[in-house]
C-alpha positions as CSV (number, residue, x, y, z in Angstrom):
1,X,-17.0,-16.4,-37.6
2,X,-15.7,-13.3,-36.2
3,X,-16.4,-10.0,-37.8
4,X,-13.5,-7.4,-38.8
5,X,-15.7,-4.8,-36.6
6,X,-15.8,-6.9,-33.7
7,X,-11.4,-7.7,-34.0
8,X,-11.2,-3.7,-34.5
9,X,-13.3,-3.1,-31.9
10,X,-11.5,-6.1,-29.6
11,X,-7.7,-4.0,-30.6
12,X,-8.9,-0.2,-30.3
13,X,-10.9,-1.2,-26.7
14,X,-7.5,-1.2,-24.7
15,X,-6.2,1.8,-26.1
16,X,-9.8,4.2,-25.9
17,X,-9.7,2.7,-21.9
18,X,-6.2,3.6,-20.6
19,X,-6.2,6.7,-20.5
20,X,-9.4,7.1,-18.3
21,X,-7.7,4.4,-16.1
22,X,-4.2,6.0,-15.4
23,X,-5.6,8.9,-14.2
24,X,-8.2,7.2,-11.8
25,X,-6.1,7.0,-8.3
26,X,-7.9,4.9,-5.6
27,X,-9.3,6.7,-2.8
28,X,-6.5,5.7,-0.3
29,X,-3.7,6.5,-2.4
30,X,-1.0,9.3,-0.4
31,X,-1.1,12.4,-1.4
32,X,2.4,12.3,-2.8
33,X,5.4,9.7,-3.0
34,X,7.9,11.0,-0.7
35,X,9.8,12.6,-3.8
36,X,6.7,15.0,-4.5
37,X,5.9,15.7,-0.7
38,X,7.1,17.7,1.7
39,X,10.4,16.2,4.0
40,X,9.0,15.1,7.2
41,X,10.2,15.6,10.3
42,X,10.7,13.1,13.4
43,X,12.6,11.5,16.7
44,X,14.4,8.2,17.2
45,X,16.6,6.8,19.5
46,X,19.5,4.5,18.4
47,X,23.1,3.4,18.9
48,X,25.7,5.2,16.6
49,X,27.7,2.3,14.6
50,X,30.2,4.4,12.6
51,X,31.0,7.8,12.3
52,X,32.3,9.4,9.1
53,X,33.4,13.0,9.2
54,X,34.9,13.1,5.5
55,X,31.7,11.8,3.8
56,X,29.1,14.0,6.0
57,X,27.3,11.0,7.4
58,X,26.4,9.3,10.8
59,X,25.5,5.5,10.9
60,X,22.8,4.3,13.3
61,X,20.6,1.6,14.2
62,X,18.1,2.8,15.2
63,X,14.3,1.6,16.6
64,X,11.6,2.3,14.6
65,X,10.4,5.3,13.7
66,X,6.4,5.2,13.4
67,X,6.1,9.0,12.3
68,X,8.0,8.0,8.8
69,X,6.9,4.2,8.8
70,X,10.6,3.0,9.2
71,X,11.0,-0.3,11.0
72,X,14.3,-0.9,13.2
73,X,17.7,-1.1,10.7
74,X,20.8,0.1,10.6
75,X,21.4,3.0,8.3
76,X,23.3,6.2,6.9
77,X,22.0,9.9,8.1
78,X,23.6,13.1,7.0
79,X,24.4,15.4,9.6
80,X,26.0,18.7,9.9
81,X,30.1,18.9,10.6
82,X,29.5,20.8,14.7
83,X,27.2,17.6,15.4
84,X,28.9,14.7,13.8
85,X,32.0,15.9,16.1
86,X,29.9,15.3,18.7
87,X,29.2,11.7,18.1
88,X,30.7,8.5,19.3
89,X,30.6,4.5,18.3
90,X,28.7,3.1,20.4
91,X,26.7,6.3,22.2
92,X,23.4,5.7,22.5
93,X,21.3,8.7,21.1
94,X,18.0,9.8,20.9
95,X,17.8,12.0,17.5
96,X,15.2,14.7,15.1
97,X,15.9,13.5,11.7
98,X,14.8,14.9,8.8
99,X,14.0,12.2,6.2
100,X,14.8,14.3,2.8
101,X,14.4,13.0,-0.1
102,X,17.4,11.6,-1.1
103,X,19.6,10.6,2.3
104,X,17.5,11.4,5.7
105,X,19.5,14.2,7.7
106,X,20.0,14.0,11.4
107,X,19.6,17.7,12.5
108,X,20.3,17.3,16.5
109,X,21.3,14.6,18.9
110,X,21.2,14.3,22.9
111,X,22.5,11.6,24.9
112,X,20.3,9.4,26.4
């Protein structure tokens, strides 16, 4: 038979450990999730697939993007008003993005 001390003992042993083992981070782990970090900064090259003045943004597909860890997709930048008036469906572009932390921003674009 199982004594009470040993039950107790089986309940509280969960509760005394968690603490200690939500703080322990692996020695790997990032420094940061990409909300807590500094934006990064990096180039691509892609194809424009829509353009969208009224809402701010640029679609691309674009190649990958090893300085980010972004494979190839198709996706939404923001970019300023000067440069998306600049862009075209279908242009091939190489870009600097900066990858923010809510919607990455293009932040110049040259013809390639």
């Amino acid at each position: 038979m199982i004594s009470r001390y040993a039950v107790v003992a089986f309940l509280i042993a969960p509760l005394v450990a968690a603490p200690a083992l939500a703080s322990a981070q692996p020695s790997s782990a990032p420094a940061g999730d990409a909300t807590t970090r500094p934006p990064r900064n990096a180039q691509g090259t892609g194809v424009v697939t829509a353009v969208d003045p009224a809402g701010g943004t640029v679609t691309l597909k674009h190649d990958p993007i090893p300085a980010l860890g972004w494979p190839s997709m198709t996706m939404d930048f923001k970019a300023a008003p000067a440069l998306i008036a600049k862009l075209k469906v279908g242009e091939k572009i190489a870009f600097d993005v900066n990858e923010g932390h809510i919607v990455p921003e293009i932040t110049a674009a040259r013809k390639r």
